[in-house]
N, C-alpha and C positions, 0 to 999 in steps of 0.2 A: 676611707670611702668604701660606701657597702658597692657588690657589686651592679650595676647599669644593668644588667638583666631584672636582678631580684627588686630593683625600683620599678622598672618599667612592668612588672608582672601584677608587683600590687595596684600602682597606679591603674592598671586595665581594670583591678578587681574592683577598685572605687568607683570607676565609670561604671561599671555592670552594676554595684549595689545600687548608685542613681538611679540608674535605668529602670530598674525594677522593682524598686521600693513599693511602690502603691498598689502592683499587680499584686506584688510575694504578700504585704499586710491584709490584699481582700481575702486573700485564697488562706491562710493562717486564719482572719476572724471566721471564714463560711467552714473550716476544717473544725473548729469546736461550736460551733453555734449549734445550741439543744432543739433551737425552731423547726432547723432543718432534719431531712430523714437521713436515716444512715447513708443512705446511697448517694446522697447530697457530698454530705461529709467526704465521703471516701473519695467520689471524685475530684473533691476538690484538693485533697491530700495529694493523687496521685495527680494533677497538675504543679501540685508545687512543687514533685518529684521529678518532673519532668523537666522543671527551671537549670538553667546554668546551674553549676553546682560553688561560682565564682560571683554568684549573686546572694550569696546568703550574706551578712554585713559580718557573722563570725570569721569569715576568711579573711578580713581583713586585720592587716597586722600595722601595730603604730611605729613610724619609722620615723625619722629625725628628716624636718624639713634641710637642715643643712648640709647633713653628709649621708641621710640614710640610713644611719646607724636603726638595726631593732632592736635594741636593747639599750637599757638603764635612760628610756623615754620618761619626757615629763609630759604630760597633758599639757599643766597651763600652757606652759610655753612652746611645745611641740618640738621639743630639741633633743636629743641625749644627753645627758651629764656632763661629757665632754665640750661637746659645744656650749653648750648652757656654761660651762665653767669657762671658756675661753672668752666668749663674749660678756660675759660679767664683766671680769678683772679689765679688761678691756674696754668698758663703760658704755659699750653699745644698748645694754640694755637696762631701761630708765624706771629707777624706784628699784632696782634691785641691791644689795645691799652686803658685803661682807658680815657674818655675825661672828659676835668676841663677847664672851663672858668669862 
């Protein structure tokens, strides 16, 4: 089990990306838009600087919904390897398959 902090830290980072997704993508499109003047631009850069720094979607890290785990994550399944293998073998998860050649 990862530690109850380091979950509870990303979890806040996910709410903040929510949160500010639509502001952080105007303030990115109006920071290269050619329409606008430089000063345009720049301002709008230095709002996005001014954003949470826990709102960018890079700070978020993929963690294993079962145990937390950050590392050796699957996407599909959103599990670590470890789980992902426990739950296999265990048949909980359906169409997944031992492979033998």
């Amino acid at each position: 089990m990862a530690k109850v902090s380091a979950v509870e830290k990303n979890m806040k980072r996910e709410r903040l990306v929510a949160k500010f997704a639509e502001k952080r993508a105007a303030l990115k499109k109006a920071a290269v838009d050619p329409e606008l003047s430089a000063e345009e631009q720049f301002m709008a850069r230095l709002k996005l600087a001014k954003m949470p720094r826990n709102s960018a979607a890079t700070r978020l890290r993929n963690r294993c919904q079962v145990t937390g785990r950050p590392r050796g994550y699957h996407r599909k399944f959103k599990m670590s390897r470890i789980s992902l293998r426990d739950l296999a073998s265990s048949g909980y998860l359906p169409g997944v398959t031992k492979s033998s050649w």
